[in-house]
C-alpha positions in Angstrom: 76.5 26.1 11.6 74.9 23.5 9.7 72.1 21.5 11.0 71.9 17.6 11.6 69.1 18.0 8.6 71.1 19.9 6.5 74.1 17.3 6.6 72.2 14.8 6.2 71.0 16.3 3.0 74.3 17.2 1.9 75.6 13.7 2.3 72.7 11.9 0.5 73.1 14.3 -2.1 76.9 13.6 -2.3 76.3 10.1 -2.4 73.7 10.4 -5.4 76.3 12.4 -7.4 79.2 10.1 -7.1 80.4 8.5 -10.1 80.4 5.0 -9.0 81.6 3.2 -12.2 84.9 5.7 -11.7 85.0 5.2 -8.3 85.2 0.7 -8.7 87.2 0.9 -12.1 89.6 3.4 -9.7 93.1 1.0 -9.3 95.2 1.0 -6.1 98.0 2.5 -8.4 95.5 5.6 -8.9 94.9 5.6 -5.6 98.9 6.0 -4.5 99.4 8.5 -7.7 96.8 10.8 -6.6 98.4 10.5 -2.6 101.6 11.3 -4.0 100.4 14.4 -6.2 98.1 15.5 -3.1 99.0 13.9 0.6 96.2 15.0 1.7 93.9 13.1 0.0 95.1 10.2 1.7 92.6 8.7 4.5 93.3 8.6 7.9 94.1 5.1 8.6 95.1 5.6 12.0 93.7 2.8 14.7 90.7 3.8 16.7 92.5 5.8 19.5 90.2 4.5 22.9 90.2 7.8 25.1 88.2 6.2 27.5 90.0 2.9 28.2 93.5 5.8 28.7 90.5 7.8 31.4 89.6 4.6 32.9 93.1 4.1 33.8 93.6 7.0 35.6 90.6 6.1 37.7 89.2 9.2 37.0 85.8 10.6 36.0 85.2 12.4 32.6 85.1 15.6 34.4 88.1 15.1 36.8 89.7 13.7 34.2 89.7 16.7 32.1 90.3 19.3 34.8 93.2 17.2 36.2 94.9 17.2 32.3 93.4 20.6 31.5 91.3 19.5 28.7 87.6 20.5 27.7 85.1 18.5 29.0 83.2 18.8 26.0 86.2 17.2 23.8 86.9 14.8 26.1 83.3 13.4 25.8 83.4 14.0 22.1 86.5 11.3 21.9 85.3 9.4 24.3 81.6 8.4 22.3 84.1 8.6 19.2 82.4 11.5 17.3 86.0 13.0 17.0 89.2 11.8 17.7 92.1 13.3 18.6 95.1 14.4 16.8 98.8 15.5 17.2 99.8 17.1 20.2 96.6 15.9 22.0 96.8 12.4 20.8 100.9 12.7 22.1 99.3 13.8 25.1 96.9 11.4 25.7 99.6 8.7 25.0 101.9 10.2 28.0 99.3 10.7 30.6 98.7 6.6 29.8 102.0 6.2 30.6 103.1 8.9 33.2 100.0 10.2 34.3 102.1 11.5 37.4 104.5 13.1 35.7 101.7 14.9 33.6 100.2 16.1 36.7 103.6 17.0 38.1 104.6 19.0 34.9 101.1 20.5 35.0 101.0 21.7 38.6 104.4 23.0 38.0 103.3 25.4 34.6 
């Protein structure tokens, strides 16, 4: 596992080998020909997902929270401070349980 040192080094060095003449001179139509040739290339432009705002609805703590919806603690926290975010069937998750947190808890208690 690399350290907080090591990707810092790894970044700085990243950033002093960028070619940033190519990157400015690169057009918007580059940009959607190199999407098309490799979709995933193409940032995340998702909106900031607020995990917390969904918890704080619930009433719940962080760690009721995630034993109620079966989640890691750990991950939870980890969306919550935003140093990940989450993604497909936990983001479609998330989105329910801020809608029908009962029925989640029903459907759950019923599995």
């Amino acid at each position: 596992m690399p350290t907080v040192q090591g990707s810092r080094e790894a970044a700085l060095r990243a950033l002093r080998e960028t070619d940033w003449a190519a990157f400015d001179a690169t057009t918007d139509e580059d940009i959607a020909r190199q999407i098309e040739e490799d979709p995933d290339v193409a940032p995340d432009m998702a909106l900031p997902f607020d995990v917390a705002a969904v918890r704080r609805r619930t009433g719940l703590s962080q760690a009721a929270f995630a034993e109620t919806f079966g989640l890691p603690l750990r991950t939870l926290q980890e969306w919550e401070r935003g140093a990940k975010m989450p993604s497909g069937p936990a983001k479609t998750l998330l989105l329910v349980i801020d809608k029908e947190p009962d029925a989640v808890k029903r459907a759950l208690k019923a599995a």
